[in-house]
mmCIF file of the N, C-alpha and C atoms, coordinates in Angstrom:
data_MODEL
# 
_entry.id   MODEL 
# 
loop_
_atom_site.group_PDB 
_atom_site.id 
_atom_site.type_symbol 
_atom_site.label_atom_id 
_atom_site.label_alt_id 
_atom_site.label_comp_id 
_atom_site.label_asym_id 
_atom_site.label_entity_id 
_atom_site.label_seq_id 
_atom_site.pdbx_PDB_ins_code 
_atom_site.Cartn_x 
_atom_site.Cartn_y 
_atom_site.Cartn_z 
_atom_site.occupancy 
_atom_site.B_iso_or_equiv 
_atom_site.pdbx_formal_charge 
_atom_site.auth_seq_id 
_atom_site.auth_comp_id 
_atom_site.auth_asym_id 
_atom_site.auth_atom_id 
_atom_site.pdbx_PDB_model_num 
ATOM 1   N N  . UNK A 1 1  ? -4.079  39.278 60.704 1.00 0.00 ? 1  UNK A N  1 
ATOM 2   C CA . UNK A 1 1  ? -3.679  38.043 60.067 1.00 0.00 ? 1  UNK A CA 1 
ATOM 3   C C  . UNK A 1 1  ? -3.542  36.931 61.084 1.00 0.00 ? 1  UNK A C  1 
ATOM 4   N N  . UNK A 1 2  ? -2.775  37.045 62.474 1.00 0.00 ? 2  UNK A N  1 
ATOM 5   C CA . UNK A 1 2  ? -2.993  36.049 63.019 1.00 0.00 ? 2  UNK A CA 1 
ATOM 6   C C  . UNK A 1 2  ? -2.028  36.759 64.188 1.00 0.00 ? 2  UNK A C  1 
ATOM 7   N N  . UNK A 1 3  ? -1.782  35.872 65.447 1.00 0.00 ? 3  UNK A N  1 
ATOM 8   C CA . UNK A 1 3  ? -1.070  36.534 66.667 1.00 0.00 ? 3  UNK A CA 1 
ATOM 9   C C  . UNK A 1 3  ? 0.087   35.497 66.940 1.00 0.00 ? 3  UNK A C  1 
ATOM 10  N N  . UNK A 1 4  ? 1.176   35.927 67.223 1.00 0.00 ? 4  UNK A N  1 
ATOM 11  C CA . UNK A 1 4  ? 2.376   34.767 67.663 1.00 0.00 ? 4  UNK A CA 1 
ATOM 12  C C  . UNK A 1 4  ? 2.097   34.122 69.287 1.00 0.00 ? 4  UNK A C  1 
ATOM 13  N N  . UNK A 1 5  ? 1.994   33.251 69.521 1.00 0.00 ? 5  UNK A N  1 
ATOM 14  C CA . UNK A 1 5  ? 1.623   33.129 71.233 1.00 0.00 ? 5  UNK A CA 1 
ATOM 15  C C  . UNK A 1 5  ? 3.059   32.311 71.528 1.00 0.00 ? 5  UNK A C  1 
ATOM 16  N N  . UNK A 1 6  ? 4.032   32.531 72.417 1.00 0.00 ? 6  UNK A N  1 
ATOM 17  C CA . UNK A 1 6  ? 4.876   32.275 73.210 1.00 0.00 ? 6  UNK A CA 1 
ATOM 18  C C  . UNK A 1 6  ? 4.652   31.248 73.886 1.00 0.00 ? 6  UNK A C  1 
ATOM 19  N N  . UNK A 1 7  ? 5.646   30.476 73.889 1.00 0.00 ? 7  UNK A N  1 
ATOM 20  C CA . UNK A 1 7  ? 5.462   29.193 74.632 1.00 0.00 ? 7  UNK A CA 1 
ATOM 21  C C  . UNK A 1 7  ? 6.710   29.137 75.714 1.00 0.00 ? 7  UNK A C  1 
ATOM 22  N N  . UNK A 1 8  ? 6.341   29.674 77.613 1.00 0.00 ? 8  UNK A N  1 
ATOM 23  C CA . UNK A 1 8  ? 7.340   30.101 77.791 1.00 0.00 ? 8  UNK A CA 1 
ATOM 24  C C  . UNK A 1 8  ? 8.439   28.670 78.368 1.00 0.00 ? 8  UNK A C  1 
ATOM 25  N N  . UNK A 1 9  ? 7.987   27.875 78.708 1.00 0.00 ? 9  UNK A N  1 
ATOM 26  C CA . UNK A 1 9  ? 8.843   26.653 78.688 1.00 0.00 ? 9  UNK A CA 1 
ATOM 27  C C  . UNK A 1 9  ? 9.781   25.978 77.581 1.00 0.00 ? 9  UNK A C  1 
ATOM 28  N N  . UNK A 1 10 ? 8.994   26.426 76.610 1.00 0.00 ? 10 UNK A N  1 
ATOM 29  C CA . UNK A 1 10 ? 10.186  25.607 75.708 1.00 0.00 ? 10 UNK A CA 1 
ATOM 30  C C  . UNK A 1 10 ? 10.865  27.471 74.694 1.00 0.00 ? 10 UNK A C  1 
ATOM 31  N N  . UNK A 1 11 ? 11.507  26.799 73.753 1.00 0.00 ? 11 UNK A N  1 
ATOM 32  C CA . UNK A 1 11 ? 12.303  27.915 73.040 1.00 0.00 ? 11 UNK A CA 1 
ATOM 33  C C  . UNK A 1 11 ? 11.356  28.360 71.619 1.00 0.00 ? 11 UNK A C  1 
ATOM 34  N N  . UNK A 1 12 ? 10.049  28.314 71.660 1.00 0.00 ? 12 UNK A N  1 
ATOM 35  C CA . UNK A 1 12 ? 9.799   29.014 70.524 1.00 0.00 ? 12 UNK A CA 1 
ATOM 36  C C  . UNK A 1 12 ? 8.361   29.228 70.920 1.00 0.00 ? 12 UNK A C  1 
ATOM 37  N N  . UNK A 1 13 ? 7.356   29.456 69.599 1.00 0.00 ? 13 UNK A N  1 
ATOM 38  C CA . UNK A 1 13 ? 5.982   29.888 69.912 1.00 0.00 ? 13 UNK A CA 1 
ATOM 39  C C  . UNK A 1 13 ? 5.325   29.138 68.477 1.00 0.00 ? 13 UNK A C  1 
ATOM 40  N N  . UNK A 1 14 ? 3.784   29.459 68.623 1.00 0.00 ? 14 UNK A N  1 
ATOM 41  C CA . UNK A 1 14 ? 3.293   28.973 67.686 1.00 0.00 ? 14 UNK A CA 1 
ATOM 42  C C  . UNK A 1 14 ? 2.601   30.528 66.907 1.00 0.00 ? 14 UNK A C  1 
ATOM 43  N N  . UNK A 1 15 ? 2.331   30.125 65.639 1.00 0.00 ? 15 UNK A N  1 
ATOM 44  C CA . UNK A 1 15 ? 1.869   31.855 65.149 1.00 0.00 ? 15 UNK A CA 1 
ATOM 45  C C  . UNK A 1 15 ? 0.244   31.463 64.839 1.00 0.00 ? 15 UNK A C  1 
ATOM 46  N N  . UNK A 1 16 ? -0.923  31.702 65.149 1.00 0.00 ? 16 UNK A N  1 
ATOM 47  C CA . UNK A 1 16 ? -2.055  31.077 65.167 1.00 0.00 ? 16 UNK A CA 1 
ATOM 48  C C  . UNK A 1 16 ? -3.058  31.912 63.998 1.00 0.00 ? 16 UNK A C  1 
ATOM 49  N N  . UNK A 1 17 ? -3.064  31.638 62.976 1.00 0.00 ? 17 UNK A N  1 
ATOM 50  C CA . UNK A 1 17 ? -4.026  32.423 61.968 1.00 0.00 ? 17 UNK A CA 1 
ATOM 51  C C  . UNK A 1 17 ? -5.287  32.197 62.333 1.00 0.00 ? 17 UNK A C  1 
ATOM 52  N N  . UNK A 1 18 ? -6.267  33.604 62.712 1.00 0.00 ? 18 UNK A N  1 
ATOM 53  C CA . UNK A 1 18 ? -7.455  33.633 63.037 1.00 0.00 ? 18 UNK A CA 1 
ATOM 54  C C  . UNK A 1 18 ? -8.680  33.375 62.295 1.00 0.00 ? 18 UNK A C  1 
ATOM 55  N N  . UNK A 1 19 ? -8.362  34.184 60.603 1.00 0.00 ? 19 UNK A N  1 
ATOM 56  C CA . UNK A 1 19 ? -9.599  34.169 59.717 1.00 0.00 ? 19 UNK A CA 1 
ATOM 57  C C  . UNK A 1 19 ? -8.820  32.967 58.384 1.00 0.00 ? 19 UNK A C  1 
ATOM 58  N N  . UNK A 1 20 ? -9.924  32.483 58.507 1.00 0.00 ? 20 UNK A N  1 
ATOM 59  C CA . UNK A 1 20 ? -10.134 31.357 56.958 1.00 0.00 ? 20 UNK A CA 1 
ATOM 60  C C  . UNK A 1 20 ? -9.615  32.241 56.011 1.00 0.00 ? 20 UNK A C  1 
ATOM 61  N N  . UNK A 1 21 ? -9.817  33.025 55.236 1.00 0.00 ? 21 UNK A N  1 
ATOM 62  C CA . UNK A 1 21 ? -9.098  33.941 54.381 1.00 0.00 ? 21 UNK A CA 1 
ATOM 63  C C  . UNK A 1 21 ? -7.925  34.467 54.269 1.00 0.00 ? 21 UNK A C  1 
ATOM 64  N N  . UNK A 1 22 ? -7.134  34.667 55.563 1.00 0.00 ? 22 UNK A N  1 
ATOM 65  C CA . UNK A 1 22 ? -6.061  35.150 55.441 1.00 0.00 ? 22 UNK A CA 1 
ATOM 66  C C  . UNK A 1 22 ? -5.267  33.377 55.241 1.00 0.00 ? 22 UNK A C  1 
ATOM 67  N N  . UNK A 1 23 ? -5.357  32.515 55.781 1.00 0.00 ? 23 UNK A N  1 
ATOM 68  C CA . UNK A 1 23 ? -5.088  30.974 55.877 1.00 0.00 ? 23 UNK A CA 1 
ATOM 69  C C  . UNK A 1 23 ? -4.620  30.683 53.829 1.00 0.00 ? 23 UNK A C  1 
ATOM 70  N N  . UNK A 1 24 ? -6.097  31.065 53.508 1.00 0.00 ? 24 UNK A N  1 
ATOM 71  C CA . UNK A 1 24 ? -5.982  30.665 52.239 1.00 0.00 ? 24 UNK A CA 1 
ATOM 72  C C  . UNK A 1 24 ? -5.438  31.591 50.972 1.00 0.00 ? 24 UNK A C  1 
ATOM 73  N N  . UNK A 1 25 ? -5.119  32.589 51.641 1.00 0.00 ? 25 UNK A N  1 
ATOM 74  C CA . UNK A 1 25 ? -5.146  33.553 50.797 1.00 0.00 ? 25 UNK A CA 1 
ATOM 75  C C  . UNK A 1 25 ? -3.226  33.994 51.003 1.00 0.00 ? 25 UNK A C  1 
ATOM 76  N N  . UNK A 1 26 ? -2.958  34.076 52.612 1.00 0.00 ? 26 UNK A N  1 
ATOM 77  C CA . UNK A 1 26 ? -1.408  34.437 52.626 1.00 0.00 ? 26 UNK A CA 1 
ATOM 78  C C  . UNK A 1 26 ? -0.525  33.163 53.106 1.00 0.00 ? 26 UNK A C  1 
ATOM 79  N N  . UNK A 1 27 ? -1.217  32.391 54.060 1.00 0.00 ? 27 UNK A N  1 
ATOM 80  C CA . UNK A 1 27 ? -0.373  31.392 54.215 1.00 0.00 ? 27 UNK A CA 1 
ATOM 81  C C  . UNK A 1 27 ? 0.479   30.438 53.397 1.00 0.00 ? 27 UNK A C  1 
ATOM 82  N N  . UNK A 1 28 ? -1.022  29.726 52.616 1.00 0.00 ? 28 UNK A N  1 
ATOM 83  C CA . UNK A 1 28 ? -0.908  28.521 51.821 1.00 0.00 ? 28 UNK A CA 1 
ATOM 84  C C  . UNK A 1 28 ? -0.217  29.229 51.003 1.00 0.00 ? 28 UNK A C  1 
ATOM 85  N N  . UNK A 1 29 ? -0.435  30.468 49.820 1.00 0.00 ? 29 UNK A N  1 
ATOM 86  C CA . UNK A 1 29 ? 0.518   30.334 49.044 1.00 0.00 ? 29 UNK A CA 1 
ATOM 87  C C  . UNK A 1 29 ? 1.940   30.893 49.660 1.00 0.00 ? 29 UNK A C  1 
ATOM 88  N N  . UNK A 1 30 ? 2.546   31.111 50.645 1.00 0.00 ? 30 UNK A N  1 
ATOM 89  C CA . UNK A 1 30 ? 3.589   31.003 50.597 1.00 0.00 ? 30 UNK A CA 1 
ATOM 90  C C  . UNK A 1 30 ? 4.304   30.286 51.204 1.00 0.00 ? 30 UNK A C  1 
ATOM 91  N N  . UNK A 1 31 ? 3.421   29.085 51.323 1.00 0.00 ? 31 UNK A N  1 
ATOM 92  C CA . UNK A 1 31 ? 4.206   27.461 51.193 1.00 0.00 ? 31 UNK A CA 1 
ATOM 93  C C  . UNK A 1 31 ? 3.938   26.664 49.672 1.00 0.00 ? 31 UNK A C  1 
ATOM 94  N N  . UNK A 1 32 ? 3.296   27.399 49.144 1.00 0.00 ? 32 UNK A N  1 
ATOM 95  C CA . UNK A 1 32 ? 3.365   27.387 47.386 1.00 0.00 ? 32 UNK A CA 1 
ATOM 96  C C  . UNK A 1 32 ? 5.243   27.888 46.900 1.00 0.00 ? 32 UNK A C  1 
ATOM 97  N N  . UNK A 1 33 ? 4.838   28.708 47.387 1.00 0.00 ? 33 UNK A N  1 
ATOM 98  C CA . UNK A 1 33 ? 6.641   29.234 46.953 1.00 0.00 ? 33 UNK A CA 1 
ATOM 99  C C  . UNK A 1 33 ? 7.278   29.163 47.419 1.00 0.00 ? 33 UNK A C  1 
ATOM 100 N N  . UNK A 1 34 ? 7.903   28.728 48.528 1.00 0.00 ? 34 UNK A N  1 
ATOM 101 C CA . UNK A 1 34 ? 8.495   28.332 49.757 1.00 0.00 ? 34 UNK A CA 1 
ATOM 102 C C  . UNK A 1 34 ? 8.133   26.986 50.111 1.00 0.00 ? 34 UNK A C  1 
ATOM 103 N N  . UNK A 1 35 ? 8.379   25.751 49.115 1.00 0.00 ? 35 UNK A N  1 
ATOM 104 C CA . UNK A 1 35 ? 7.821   24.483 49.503 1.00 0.00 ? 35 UNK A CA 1 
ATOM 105 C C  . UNK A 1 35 ? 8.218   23.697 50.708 1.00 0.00 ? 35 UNK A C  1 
ATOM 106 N N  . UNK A 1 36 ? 7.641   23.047 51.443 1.00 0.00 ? 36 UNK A N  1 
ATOM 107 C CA . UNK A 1 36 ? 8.250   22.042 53.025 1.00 0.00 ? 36 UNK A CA 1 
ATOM 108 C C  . UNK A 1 36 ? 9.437   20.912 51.946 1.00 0.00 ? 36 UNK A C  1 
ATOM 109 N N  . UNK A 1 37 ? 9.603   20.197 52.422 1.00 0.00 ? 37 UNK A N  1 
ATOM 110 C CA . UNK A 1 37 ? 9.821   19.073 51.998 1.00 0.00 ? 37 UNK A CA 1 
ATOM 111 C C  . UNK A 1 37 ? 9.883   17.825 52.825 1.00 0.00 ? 37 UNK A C  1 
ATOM 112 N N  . UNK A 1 38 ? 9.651   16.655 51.947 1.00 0.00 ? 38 UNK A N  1 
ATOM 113 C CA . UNK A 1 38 ? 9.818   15.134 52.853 1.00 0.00 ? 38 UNK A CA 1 
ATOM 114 C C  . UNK A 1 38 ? 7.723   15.219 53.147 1.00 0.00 ? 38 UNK A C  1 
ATOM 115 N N  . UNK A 1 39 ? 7.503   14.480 54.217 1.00 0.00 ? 39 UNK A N  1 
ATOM 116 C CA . UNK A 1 39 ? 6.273   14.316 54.831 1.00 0.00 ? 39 UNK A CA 1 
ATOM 117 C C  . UNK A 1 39 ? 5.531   15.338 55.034 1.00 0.00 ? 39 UNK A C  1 
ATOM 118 N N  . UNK A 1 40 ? 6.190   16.345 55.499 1.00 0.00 ? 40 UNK A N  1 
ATOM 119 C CA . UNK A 1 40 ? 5.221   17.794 55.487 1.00 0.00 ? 40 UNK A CA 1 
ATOM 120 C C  . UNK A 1 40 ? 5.014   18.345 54.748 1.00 0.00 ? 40 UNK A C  1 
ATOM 121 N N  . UNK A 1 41 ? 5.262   18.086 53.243 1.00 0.00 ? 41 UNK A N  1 
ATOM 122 C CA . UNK A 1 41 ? 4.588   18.316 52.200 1.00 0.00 ? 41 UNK A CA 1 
ATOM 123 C C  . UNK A 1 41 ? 3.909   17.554 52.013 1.00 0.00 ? 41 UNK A C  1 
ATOM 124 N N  . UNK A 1 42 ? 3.430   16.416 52.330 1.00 0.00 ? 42 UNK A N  1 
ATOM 125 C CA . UNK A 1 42 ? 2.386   15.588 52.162 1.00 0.00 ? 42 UNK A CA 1 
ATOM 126 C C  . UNK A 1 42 ? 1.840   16.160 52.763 1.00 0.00 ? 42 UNK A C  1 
ATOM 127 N N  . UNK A 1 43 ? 1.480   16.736 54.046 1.00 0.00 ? 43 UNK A N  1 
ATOM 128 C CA . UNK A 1 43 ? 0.855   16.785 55.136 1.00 0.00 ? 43 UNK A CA 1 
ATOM 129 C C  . UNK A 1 43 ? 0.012   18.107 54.665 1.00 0.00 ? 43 UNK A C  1 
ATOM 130 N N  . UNK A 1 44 ? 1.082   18.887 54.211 1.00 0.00 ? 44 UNK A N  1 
ATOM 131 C CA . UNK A 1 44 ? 0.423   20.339 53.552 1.00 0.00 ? 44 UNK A CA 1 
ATOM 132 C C  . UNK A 1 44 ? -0.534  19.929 52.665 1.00 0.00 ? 44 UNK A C  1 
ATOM 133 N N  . UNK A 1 45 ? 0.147   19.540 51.589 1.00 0.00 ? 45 UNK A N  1 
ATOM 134 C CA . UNK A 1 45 ? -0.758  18.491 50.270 1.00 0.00 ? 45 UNK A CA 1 
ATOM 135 C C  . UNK A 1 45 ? -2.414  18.244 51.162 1.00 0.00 ? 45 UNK A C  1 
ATOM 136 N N  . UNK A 1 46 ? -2.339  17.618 51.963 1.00 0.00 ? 46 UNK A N  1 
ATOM 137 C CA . UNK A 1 46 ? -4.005  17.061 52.223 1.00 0.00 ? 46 UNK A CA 1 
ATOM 138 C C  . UNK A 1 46 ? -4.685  18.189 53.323 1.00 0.00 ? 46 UNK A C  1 
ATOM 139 N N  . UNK A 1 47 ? -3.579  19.207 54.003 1.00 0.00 ? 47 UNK A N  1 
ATOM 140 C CA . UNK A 1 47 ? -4.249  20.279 54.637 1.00 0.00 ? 47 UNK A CA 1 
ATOM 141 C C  . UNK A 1 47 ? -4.922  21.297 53.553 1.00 0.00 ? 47 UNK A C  1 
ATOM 142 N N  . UNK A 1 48 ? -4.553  21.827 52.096 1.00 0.00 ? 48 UNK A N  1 
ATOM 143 C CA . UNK A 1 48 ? -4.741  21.910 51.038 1.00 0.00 ? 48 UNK A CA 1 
ATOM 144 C C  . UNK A 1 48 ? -6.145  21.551 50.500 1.00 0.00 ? 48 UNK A C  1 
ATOM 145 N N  . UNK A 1 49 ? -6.063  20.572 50.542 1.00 0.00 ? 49 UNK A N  1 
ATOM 146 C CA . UNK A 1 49 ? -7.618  19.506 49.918 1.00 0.00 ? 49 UNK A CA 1 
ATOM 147 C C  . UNK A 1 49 ? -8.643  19.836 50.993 1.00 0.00 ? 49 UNK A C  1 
ATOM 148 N N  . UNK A 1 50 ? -7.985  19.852 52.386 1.00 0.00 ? 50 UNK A N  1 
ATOM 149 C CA . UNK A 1 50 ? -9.135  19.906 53.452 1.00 0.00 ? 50 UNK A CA 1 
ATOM 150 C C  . UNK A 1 50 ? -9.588  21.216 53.174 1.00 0.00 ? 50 UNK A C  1 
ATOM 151 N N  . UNK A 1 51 ? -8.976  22.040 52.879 1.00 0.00 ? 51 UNK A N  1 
ATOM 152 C CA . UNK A 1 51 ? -8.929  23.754 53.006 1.00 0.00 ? 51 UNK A CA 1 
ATOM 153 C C  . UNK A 1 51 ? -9.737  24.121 51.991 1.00 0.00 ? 51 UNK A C  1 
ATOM 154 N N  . UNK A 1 52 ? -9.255  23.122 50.851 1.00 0.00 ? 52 UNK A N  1 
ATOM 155 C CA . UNK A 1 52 ? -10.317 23.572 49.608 1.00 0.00 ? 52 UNK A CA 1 
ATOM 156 C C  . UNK A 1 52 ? -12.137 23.101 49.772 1.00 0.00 ? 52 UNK A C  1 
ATOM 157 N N  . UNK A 1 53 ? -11.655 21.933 50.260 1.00 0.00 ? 53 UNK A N  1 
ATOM 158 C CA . UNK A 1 53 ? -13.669 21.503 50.915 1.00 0.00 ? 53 UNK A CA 1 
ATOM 159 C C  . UNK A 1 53 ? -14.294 22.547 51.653 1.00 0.00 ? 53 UNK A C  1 
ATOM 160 N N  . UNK A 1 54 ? -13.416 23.034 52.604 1.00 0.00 ? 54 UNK A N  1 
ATOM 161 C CA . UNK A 1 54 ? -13.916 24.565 53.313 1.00 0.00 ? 54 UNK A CA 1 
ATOM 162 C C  . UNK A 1 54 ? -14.256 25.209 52.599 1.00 0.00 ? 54 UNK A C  1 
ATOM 163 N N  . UNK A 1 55 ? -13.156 25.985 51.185 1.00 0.00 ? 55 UNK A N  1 
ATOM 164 C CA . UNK A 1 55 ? -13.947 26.943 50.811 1.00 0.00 ? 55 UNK A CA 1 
ATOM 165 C C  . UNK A 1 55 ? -15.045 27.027 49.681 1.00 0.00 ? 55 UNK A C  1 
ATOM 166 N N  . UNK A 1 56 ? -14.966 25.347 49.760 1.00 0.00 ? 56 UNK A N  1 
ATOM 167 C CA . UNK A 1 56 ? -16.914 25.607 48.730 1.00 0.00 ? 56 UNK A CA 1 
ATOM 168 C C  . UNK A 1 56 ? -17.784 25.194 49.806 1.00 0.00 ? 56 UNK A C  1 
ATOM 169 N N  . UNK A 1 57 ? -17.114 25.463 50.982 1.00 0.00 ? 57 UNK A N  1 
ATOM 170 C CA . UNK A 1 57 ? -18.292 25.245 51.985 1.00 0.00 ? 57 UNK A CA 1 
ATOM 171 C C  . UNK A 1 57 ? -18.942 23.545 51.880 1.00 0.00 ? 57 UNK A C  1 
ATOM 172 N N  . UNK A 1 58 ? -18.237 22.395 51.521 1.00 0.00 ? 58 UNK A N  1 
ATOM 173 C CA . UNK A 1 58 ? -18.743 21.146 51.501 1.00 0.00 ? 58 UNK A CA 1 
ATOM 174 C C  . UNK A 1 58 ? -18.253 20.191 52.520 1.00 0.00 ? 58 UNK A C  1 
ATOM 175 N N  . UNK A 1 59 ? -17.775 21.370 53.752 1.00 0.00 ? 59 UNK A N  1 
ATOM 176 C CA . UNK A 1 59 ? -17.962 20.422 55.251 1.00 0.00 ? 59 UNK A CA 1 
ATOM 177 C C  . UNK A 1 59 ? -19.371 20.608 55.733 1.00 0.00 ? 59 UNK A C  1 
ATOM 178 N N  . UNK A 1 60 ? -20.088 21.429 55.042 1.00 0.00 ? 60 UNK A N  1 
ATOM 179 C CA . UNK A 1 60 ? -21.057 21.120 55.731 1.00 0.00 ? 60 UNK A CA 1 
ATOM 180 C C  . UNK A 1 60 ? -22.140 20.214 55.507 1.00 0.00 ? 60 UNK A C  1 
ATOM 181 N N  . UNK A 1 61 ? -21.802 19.577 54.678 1.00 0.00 ? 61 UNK A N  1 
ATOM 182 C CA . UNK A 1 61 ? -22.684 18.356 54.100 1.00 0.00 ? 61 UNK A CA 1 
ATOM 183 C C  . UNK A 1 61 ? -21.755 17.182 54.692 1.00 0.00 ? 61 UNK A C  1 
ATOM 184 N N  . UNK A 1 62 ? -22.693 15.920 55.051 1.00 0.00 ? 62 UNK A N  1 
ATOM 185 C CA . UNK A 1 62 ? -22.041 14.614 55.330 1.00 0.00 ? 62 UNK A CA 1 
ATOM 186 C C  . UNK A 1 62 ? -21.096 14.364 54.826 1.00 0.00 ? 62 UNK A C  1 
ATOM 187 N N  . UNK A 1 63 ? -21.068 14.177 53.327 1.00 0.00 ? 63 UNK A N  1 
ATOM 188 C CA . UNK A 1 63 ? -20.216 13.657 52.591 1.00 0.00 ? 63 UNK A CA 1 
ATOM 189 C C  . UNK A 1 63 ? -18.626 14.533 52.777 1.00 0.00 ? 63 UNK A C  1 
ATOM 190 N N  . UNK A 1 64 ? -18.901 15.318 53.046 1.00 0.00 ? 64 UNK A N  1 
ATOM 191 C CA . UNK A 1 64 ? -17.442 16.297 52.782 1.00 0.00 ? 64 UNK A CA 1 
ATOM 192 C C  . UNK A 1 64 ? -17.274 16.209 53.800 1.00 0.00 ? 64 UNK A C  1 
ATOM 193 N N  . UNK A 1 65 ? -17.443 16.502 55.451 1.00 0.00 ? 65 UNK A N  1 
ATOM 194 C CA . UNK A 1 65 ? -17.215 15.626 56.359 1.00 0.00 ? 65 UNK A CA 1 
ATOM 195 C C  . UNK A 1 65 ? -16.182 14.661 56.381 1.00 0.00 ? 65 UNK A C  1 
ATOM 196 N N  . UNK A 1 66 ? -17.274 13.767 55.698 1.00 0.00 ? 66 UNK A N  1 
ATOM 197 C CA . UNK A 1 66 ? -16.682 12.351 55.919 1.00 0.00 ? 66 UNK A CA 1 
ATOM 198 C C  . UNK A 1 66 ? -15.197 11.966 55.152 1.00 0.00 ? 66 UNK A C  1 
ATOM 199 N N  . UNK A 1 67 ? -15.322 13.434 53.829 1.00 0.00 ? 67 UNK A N  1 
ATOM 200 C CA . UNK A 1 67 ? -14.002 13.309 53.006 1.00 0.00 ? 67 UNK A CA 1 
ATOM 201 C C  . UNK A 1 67 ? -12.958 14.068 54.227 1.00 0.00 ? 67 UNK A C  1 
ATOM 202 N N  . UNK A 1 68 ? -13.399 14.942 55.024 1.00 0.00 ? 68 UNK A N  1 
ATOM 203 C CA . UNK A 1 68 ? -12.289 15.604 55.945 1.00 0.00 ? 68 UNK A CA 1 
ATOM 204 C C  . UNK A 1 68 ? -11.451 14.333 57.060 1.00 0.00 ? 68 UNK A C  1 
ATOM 205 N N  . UNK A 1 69 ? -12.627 13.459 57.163 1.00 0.00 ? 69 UNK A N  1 
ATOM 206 C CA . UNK A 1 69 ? -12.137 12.453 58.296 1.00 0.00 ? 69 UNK A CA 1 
ATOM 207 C C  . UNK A 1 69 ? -11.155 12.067 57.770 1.00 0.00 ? 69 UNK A C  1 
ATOM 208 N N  . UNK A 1 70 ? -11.659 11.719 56.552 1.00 0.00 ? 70 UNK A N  1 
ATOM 209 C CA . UNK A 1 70 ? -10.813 10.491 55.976 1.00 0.00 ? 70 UNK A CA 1 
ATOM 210 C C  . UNK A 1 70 ? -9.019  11.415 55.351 1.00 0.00 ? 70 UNK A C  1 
ATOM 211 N N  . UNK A 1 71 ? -9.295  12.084 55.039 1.00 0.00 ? 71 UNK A N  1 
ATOM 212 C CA . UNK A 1 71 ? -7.705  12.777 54.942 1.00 0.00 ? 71 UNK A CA 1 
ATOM 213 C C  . UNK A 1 71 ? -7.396  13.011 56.190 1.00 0.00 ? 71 UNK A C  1 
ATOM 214 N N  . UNK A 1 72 ? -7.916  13.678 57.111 1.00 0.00 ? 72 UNK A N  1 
ATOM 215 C CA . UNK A 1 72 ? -6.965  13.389 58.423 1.00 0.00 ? 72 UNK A CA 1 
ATOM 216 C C  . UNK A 1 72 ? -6.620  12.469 58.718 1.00 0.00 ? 72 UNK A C  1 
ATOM 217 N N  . UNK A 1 73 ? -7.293  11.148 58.509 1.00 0.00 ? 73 UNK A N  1 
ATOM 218 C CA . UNK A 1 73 ? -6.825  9.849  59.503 1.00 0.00 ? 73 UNK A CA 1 
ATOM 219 C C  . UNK A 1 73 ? -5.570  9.376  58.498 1.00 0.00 ? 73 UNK A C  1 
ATOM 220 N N  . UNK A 1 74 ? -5.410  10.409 57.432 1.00 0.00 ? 74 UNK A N  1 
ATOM 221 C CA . UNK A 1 74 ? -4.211  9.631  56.681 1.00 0.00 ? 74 UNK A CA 1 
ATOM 222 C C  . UNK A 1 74 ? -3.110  10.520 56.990 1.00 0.00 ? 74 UNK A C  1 
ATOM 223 N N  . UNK A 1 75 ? -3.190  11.500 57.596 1.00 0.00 ? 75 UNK A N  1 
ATOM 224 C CA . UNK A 1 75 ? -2.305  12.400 57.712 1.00 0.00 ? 75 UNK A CA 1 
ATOM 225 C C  . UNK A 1 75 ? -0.842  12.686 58.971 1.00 0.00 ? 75 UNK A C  1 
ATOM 226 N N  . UNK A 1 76 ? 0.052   12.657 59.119 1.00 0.00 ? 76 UNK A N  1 
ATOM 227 C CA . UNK A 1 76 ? 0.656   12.749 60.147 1.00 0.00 ? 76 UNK A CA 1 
ATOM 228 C C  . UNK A 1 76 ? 0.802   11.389 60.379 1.00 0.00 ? 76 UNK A C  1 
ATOM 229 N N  . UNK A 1 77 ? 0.945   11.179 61.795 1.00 0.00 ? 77 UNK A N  1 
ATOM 230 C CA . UNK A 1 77 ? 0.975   9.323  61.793 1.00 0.00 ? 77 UNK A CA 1 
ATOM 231 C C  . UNK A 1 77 ? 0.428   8.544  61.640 1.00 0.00 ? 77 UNK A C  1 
ATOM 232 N N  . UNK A 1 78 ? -0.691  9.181  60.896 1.00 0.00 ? 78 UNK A N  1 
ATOM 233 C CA . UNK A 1 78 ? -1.445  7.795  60.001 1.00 0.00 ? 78 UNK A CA 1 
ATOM 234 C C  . UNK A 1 78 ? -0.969  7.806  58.487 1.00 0.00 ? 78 UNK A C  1 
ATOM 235 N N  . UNK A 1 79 ? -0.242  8.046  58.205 1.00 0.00 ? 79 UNK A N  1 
ATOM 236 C CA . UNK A 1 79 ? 0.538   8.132  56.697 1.00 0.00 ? 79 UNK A CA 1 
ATOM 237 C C  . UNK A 1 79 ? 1.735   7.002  56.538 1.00 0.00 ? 79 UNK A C  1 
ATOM 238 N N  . UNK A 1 80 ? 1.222   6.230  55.655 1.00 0.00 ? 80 UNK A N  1 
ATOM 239 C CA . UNK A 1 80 ? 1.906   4.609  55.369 1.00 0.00 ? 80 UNK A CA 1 
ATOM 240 C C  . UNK A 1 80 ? 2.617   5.223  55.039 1.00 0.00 ? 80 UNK A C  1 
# 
């Protein structure tokens, strides 16, 4: 599913999911049931949309691309 990597300077680690499937399949929904709240549910919200263009495979066309840019550049501190 994915590996925890240690970060030994500061006090925690990051947990890094390897395969697209496990991402969409164990992660996301259990921030479905376990919701963020405030901005990082927005943030989830358009990681979501990006995730779903992945899995009909429509990054690989321009257009879906260009839909990935464009939700990232709104995402995080680009979010009015």
């Amino acid at each position: 599913m994915g590996i925890i990597v240690h970060t030994p300077t500061r006090n925690y680690g990051d947990f890094k999911v390897t395969h697209f499937g496990d991402m969409t399949e164990k992660i996301l929904p259990f921030f479905e049931k376990y919701p963020l709240q405030g901005n990082k549910l927005l943030d989830l919200s358009d990681f979501c949309k990006v995730a779903g263009i992945i899995k009909v495979k429509s990054h690989l066309t321009q257009s879906g691309l260009e839909q990935i840019c464009q939700i990232k550049s709104g995402m995080n501190r680009g979010r009015d």
